[in-house]
C-alpha positions in Angstrom: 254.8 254.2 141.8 252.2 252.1 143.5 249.3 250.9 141.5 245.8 252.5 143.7 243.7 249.6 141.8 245.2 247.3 144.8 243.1 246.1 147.5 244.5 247.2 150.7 245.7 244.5 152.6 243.9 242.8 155.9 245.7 243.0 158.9 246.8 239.4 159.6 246.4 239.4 163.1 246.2 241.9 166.6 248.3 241.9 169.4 246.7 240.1 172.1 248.0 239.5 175.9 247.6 236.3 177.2 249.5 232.7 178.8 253.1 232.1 177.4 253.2 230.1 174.7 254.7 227.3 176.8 252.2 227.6 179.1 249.1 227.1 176.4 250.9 224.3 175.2 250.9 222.6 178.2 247.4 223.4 179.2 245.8 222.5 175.6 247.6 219.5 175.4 247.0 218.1 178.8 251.0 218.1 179.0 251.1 215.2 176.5 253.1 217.0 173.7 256.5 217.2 173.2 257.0 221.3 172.9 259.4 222.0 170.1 261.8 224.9 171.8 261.4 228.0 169.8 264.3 228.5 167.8 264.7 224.8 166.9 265.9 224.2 163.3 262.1 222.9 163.0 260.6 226.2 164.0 260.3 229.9 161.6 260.7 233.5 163.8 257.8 234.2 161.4 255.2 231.6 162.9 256.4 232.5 166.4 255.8 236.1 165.6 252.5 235.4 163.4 250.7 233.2 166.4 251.9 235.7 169.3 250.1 238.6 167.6 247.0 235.7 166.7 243.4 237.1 168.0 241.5 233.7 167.7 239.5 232.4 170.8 241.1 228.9 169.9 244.8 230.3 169.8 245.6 227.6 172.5 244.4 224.6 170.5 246.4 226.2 167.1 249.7 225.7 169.1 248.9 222.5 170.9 248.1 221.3 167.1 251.0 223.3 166.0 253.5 221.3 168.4 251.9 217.9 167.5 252.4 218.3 163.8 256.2 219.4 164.6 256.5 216.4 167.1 255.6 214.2 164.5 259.3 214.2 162.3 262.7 216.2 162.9 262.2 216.9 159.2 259.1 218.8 159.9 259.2 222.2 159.1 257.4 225.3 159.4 256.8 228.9 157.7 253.7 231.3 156.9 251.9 230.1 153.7 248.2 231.2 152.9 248.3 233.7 155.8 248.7 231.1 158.1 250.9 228.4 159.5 252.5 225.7 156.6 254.3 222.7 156.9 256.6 221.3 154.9 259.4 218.4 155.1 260.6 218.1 151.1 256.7 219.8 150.0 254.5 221.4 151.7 251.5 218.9 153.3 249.7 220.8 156.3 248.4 224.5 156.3 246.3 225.7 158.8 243.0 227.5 157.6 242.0 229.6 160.5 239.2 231.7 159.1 236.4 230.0 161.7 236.3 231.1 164.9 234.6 228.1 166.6 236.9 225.0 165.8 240.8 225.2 164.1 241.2 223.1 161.0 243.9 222.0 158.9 244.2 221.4 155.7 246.2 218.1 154.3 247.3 219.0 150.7 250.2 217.4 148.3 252.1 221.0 147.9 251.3 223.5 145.5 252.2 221.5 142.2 249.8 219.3 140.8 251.0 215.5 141.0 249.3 212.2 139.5 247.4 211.7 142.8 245.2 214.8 141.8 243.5 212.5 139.6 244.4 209.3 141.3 243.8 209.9 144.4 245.4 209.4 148.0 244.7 206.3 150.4 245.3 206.5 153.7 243.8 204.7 156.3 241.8 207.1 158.6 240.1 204.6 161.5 239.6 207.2 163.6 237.0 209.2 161.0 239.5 212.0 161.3 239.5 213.0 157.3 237.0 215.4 155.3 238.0 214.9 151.7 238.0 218.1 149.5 239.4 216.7 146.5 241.4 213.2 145.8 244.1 214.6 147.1 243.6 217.1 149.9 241.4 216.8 152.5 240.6 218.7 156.2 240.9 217.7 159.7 238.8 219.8 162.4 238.8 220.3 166.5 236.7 221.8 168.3 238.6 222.4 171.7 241.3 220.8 174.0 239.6 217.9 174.5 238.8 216.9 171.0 242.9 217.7 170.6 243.6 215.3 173.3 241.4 212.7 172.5 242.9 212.7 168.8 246.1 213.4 168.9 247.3 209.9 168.4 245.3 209.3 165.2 246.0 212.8 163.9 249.9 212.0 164.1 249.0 208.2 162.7 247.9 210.2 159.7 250.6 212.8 160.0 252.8 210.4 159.4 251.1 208.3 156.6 250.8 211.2 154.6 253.9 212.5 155.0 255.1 209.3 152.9 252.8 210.5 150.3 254.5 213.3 149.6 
């Protein structure tokens, strides 16, 4: 028997008709990404089905980001995590947080389990500006819109990289 003290859960997201997926790829990312093919060893069924049913006005932005972060390493890999797109190669490092509705941001972390750089911190060189820190070791990266993506798509994957050392 179900326990009734449970809050009912939210939706994650509604059906929504739009571009292909290829196609809002392409046109978020000024055709400057390399689009991982749906059904790559890279990509989960579950984040293609969680993003197609997406209502966000940024959706377009989300999977431009979304191909970057996969573009950066073969070992990439993706799932749902937090409601929401994760990324993990050995541990989980990227989750997007897509509870605003006027800018996509994502959320650099060090996995779930608590590691020495929780007190000690991460460094990682961030020229670009790129980096909100949240705690020593997790941080946030925003856009605001195509261009923004664009624009910083080669420091995001700088960093990408970097911190994928980390963990």
């Amino acid at each position: 028997m179900k326990n009734t003290d449970e809050k009912p859960r939210k939706p994650r997201a509604n059906a929504k008709n739009g571009p292909s997926a290829g196609a809002a790829r392409r046109e978020a990312a000024g055709g400057a990404v390399a689009v991982v093919a749906p059904g790559s060893s890279q990509t989960s069924p579950a984040v293609i089905a969680f993003l197609r049913e997406l209502d966000h006005p940024l959706k377009q932005e989300i999977e431009a980001l979304r191909q970057i972060i996969l573009g950066v390493s073969p070992e990439i890999r993706e799932e749902i995590k937090w409601n929401a797109p994760s990324f993990r190669t050995t541990e989980h490092f990227a989750t997007f947080n897509l509870r605003t509705k006027d800018r996509v941001r994502i959320i650099l972390h060090t996995g779930a389990k608590v590691k020495g750089t929780a007190t000690k911190g991460v460094e990682i060189a961030d020229p670009a500006g790129l980096l909100e820190w949240l705690a020593k070791d997790r941080c946030l990266v925003t856009f605001s819109d195509s261009k923004d993506v664009r624009e910083r798509q080669a420091a995001l994957e700088a960093i990408l990289r970097a911190w994928i050392q980390l963990v």
